[in-house]
Backbone atoms as SQL, in Angstrom:
CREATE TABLE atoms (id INTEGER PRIMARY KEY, chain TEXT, resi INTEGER, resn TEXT, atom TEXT, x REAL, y REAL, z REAL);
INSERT INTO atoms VALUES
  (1, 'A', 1, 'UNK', 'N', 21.624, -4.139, -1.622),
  (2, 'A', 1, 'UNK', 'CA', 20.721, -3.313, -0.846),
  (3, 'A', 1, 'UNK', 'C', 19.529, -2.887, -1.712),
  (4, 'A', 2, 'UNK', 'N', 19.788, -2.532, -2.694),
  (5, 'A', 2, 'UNK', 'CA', 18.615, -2.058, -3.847),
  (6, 'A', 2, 'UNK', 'C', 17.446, -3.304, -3.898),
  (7, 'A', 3, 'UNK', 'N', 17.897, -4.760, -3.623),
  (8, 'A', 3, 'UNK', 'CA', 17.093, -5.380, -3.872),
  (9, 'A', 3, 'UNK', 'C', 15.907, -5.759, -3.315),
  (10, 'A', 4, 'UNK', 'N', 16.875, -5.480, -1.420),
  (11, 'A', 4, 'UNK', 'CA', 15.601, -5.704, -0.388),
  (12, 'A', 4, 'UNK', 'C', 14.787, -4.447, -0.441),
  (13, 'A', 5, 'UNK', 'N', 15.399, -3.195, -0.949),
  (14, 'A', 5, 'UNK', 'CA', 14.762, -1.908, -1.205),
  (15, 'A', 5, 'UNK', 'C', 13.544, -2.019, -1.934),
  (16, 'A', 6, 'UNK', 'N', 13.432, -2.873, -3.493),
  (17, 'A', 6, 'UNK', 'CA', 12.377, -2.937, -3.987),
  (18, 'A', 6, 'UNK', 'C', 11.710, -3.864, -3.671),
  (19, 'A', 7, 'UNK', 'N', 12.177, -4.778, -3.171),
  (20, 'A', 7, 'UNK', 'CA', 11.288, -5.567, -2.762),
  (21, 'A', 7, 'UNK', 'C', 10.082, -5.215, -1.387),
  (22, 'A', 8, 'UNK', 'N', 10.462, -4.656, -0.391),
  (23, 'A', 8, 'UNK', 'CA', 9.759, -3.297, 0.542),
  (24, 'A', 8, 'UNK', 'C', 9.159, -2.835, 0.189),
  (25, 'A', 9, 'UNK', 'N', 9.398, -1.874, -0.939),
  (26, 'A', 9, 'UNK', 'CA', 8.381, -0.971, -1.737),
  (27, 'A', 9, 'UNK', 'C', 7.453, -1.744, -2.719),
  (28, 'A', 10, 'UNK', 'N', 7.873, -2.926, -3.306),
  (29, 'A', 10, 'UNK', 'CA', 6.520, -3.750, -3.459),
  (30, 'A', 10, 'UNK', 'C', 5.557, -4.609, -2.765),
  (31, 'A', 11, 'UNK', 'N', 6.111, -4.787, -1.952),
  (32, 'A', 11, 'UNK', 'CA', 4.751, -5.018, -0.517),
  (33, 'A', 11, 'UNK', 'C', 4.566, -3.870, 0.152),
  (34, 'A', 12, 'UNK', 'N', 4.799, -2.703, 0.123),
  (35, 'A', 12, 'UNK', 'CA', 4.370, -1.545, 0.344),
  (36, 'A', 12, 'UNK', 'C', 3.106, -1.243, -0.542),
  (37, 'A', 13, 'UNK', 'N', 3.466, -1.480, -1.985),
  (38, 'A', 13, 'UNK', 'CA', 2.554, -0.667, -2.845),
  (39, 'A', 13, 'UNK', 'C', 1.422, -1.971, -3.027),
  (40, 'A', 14, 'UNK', 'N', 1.822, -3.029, -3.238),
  (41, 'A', 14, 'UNK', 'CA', 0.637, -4.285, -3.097),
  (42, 'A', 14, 'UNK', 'C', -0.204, -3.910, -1.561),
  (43, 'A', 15, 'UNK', 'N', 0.101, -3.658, -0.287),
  (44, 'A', 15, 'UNK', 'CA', -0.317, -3.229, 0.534),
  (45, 'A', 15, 'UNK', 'C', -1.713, -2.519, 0.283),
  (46, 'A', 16, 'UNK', 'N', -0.714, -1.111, -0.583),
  (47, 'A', 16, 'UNK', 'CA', -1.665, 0.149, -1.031),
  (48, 'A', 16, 'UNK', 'C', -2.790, -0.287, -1.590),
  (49, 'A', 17, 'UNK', 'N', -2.473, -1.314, -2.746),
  (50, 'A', 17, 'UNK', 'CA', -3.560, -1.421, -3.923),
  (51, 'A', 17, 'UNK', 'C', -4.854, -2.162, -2.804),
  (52, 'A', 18, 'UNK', 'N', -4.499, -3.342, -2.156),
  (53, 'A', 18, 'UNK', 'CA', -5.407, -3.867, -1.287),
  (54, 'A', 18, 'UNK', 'C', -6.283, -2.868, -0.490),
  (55, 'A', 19, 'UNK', 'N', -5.661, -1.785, -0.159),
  (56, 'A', 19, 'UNK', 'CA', -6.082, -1.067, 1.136),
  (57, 'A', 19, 'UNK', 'C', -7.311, -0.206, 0.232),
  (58, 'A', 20, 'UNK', 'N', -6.634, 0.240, -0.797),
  (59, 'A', 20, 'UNK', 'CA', -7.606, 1.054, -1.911),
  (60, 'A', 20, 'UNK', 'C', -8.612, 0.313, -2.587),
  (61, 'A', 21, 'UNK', 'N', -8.407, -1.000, -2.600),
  (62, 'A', 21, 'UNK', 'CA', -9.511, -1.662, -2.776),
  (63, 'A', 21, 'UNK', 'C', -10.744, -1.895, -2.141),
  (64, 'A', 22, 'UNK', 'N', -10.185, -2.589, -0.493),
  (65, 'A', 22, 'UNK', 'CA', -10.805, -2.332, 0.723),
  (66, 'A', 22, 'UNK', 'C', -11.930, -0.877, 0.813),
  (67, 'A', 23, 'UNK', 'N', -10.945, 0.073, 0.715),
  (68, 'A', 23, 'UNK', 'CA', -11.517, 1.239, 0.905),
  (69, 'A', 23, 'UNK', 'C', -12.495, 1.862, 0.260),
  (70, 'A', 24, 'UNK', 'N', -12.147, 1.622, -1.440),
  (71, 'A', 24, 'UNK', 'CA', -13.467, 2.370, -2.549),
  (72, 'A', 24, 'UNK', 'C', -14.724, 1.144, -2.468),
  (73, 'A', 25, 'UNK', 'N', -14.058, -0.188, -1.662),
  (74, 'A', 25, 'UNK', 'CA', -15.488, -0.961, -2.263),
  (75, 'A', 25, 'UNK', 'C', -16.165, -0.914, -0.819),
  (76, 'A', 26, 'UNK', 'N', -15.926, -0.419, 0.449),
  (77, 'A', 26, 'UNK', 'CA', -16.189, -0.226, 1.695),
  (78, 'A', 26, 'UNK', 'C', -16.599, 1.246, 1.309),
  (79, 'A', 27, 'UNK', 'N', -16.490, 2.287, 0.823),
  (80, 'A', 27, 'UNK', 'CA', -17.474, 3.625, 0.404),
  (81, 'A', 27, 'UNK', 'C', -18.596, 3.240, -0.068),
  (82, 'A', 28, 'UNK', 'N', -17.804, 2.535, -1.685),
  (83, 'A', 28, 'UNK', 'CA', -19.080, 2.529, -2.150),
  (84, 'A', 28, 'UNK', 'C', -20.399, 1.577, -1.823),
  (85, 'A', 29, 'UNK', 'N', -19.650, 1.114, -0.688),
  (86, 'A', 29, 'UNK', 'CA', -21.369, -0.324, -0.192),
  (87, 'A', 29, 'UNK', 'C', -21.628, 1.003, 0.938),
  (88, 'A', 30, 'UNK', 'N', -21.497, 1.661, 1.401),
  (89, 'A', 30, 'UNK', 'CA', -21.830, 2.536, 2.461),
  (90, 'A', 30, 'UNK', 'C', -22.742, 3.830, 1.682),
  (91, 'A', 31, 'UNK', 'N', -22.214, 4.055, 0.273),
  (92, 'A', 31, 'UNK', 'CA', -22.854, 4.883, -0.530),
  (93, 'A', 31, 'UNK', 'C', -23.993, 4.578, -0.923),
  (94, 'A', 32, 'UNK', 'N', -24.078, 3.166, -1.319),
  (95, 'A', 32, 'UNK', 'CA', -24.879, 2.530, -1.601),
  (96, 'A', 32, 'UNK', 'C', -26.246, 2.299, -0.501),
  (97, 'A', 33, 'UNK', 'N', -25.587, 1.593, 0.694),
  (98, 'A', 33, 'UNK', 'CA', -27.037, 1.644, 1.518),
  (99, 'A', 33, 'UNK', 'C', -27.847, 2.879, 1.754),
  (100, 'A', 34, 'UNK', 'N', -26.851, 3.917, 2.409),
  (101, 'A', 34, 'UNK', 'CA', -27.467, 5.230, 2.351),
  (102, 'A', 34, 'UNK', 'C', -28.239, 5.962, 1.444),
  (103, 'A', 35, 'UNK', 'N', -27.971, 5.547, -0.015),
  (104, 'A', 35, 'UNK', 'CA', -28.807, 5.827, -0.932),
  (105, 'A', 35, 'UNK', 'C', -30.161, 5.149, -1.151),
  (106, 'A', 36, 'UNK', 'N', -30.112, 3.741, -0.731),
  (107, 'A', 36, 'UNK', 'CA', -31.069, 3.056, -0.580),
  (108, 'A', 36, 'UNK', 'C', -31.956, 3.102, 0.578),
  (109, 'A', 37, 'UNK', 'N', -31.613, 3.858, 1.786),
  (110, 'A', 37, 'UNK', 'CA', -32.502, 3.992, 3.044),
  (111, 'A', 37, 'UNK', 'C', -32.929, 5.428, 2.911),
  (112, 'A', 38, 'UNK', 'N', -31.578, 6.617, 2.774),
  (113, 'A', 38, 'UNK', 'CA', -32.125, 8.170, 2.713),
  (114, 'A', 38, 'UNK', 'C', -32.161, 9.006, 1.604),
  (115, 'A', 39, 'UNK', 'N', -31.501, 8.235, 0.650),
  (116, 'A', 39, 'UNK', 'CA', -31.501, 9.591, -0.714),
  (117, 'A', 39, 'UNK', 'C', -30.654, 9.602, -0.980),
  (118, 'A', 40, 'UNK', 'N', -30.370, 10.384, -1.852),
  (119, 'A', 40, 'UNK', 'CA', -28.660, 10.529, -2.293),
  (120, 'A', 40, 'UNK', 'C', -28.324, 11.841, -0.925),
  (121, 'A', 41, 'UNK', 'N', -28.047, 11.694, -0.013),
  (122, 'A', 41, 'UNK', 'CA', -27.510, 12.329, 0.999),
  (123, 'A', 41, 'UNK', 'C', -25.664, 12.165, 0.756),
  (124, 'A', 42, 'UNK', 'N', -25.444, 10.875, 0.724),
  (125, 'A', 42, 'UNK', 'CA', -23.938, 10.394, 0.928),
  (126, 'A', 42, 'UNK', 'C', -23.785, 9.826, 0.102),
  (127, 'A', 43, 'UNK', 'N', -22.151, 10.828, -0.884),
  (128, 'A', 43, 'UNK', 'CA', -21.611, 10.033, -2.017),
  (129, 'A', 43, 'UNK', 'C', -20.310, 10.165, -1.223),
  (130, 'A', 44, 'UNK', 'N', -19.800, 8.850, -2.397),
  (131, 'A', 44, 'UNK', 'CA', -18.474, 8.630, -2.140),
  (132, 'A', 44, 'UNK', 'C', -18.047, 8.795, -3.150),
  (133, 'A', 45, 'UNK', 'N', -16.644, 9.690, -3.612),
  (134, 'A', 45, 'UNK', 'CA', -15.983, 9.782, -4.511),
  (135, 'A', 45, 'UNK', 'C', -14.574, 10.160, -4.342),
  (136, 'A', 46, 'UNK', 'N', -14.051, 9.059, -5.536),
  (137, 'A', 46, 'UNK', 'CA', -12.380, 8.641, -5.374),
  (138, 'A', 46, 'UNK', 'C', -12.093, 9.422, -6.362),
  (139, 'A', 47, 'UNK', 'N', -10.716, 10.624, -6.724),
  (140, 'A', 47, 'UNK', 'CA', -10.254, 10.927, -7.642),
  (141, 'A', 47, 'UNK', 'C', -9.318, 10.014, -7.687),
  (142, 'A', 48, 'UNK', 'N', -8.783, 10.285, -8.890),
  (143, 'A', 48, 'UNK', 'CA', -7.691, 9.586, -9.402),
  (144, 'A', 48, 'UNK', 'C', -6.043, 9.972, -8.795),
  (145, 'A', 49, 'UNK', 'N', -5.981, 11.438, -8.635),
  (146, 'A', 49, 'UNK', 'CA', -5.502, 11.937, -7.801),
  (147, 'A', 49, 'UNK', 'C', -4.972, 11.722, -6.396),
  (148, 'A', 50, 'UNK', 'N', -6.067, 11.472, -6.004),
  (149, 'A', 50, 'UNK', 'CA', -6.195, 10.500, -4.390),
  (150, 'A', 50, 'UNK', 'C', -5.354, 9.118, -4.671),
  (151, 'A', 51, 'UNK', 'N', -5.550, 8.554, -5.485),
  (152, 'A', 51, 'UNK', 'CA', -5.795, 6.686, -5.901),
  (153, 'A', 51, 'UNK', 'C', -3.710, 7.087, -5.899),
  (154, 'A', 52, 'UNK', 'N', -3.837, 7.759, -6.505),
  (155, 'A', 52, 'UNK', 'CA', -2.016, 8.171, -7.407),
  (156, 'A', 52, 'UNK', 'C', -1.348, 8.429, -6.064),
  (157, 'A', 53, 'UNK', 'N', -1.783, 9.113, -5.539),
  (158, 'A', 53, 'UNK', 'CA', -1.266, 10.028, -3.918),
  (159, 'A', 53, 'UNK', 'C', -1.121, 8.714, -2.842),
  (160, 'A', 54, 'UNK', 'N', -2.105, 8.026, -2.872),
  (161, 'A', 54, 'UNK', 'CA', -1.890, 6.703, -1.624),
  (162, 'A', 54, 'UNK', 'C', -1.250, 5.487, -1.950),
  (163, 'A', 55, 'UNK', 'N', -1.038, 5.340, -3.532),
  (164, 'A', 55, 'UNK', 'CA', -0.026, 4.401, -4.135),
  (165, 'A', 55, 'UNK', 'C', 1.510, 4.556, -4.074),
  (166, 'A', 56, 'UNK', 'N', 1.372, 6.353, -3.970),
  (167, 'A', 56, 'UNK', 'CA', 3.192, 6.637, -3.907),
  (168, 'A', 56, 'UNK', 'C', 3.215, 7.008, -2.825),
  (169, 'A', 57, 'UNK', 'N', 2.563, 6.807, -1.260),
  (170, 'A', 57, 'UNK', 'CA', 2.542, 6.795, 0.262),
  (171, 'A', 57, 'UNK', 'C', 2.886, 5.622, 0.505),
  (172, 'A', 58, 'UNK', 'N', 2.184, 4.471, -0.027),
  (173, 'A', 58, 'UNK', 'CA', 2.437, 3.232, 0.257),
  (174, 'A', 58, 'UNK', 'C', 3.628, 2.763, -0.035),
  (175, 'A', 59, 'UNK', 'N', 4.258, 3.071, -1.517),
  (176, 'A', 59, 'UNK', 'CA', 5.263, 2.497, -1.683),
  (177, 'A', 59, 'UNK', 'C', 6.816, 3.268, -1.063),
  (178, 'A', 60, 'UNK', 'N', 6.589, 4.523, -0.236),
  (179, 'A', 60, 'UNK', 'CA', 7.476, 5.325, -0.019),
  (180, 'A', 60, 'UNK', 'C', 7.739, 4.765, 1.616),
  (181, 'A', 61, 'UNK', 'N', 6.789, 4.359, 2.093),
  (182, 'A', 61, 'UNK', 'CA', 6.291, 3.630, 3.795),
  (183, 'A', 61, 'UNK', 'C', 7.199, 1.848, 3.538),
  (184, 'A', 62, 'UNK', 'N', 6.778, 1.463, 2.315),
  (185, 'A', 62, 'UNK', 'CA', 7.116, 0.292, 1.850),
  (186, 'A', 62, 'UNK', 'C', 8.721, -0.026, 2.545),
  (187, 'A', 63, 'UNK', 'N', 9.503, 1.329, 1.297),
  (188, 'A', 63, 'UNK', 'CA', 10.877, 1.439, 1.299),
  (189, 'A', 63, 'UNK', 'C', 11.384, 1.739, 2.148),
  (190, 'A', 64, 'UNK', 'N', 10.853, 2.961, 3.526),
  (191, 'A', 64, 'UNK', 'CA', 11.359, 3.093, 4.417),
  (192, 'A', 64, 'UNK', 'C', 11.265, 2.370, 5.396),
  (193, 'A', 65, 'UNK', 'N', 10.088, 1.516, 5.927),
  (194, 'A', 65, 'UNK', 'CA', 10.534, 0.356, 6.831),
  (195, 'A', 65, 'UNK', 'C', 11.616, -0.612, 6.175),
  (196, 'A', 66, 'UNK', 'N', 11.790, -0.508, 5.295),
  (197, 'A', 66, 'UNK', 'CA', 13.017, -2.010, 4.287),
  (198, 'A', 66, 'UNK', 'C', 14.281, -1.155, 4.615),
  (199, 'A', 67, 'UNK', 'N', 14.246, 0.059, 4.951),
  (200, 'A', 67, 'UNK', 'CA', 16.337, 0.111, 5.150),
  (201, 'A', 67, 'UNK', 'C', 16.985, -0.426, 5.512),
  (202, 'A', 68, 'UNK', 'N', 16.516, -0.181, 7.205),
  (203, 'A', 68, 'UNK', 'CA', 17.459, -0.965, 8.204),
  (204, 'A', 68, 'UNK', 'C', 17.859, -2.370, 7.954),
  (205, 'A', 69, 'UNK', 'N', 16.709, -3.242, 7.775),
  (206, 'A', 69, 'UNK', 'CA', 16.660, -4.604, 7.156),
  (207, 'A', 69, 'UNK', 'C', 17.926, -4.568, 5.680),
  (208, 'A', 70, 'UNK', 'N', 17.181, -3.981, 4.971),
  (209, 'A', 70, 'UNK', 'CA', 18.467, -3.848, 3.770),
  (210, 'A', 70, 'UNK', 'C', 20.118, -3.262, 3.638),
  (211, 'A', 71, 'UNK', 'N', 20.240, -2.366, 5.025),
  (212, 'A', 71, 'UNK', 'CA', 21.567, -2.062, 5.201),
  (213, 'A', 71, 'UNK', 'C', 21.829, -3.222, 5.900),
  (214, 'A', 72, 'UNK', 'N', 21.207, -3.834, 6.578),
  (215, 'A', 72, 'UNK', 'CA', 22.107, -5.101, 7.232),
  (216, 'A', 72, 'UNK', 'C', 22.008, -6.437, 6.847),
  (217, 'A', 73, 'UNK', 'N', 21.117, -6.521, 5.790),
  (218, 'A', 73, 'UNK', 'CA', 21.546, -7.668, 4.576),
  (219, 'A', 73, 'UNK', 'C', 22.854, -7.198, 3.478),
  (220, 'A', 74, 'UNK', 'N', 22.976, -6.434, 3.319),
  (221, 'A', 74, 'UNK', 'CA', 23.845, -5.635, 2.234),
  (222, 'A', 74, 'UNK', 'C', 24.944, -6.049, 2.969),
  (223, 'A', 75, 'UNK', 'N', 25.275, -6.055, 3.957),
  (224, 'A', 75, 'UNK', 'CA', 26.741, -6.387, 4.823),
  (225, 'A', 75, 'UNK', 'C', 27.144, -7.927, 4.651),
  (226, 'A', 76, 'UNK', 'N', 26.151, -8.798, 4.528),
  (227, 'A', 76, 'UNK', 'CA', 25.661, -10.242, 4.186),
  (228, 'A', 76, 'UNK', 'C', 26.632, -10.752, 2.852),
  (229, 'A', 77, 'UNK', 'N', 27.006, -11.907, 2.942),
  (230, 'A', 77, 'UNK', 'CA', 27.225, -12.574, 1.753),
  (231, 'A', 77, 'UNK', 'C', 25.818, -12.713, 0.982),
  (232, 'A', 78, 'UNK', 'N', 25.425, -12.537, -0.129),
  (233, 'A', 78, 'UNK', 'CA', 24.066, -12.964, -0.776),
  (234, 'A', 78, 'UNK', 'C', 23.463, -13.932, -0.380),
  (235, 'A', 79, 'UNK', 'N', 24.064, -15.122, 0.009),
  (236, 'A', 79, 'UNK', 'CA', 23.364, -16.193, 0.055),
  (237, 'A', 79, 'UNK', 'C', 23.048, -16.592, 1.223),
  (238, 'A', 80, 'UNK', 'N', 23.652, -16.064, 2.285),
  (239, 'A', 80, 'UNK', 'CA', 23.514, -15.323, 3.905),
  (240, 'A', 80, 'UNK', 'C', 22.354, -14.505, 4.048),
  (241, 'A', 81, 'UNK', 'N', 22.085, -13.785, 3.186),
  (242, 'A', 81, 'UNK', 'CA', 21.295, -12.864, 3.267),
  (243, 'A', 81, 'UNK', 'C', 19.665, -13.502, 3.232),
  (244, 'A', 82, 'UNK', 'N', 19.950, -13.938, 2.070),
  (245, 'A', 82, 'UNK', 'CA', 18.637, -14.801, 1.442),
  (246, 'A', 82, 'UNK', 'C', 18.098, -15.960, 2.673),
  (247, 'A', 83, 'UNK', 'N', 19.074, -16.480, 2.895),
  (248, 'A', 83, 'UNK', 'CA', 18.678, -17.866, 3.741),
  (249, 'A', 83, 'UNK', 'C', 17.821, -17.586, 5.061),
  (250, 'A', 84, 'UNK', 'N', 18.524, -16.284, 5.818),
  (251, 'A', 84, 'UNK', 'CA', 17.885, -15.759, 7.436),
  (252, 'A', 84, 'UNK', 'C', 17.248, -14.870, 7.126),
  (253, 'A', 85, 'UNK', 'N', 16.811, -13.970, 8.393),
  (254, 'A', 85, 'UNK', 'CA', 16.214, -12.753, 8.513),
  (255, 'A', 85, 'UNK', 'C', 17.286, -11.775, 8.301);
């Protein structure tokens, strides 16, 4: 069970990193035009804080959709498990 567990929570947190990627480089082109049409009116700024906070959301979302799936592989012979859904 632990295994489909981490494995969940690492496409959970790979999820995260994408989404945070998506997201600071989708600010900062939005920061960017706005600065280039009105001024510095609109910044965008990521703490680190934030970055830390949506990495351990992601991977906590990760693990909890993987239970059900992982309590009912865990019942599985291993190699049962591996082969189907």
């Amino acid at each position: 069970m632990l295994i489909f567990l981490i494995e969940s929570g690492l496409l959970g947190l790979i999820g995260g990193v994408i989404g945070i990627l998506l997201g600071v480089g989708l600010g900062k082109g939005v920061e960017y035009i706005a600065v280039n049409a009105i001024g510095s009116l609109l910044r965008a700024d990521f703490s680190p804080a934030l970055i830390i906070g949506i990495l351990f959301f992601s991977l906590i979302i990760g693990m909890s959709s993987g239970v059900l799936p992982a309590m009912q592989a865990s019942k599985l012979k291993p190699v049962d498990a591996l082969r189907y859904e």
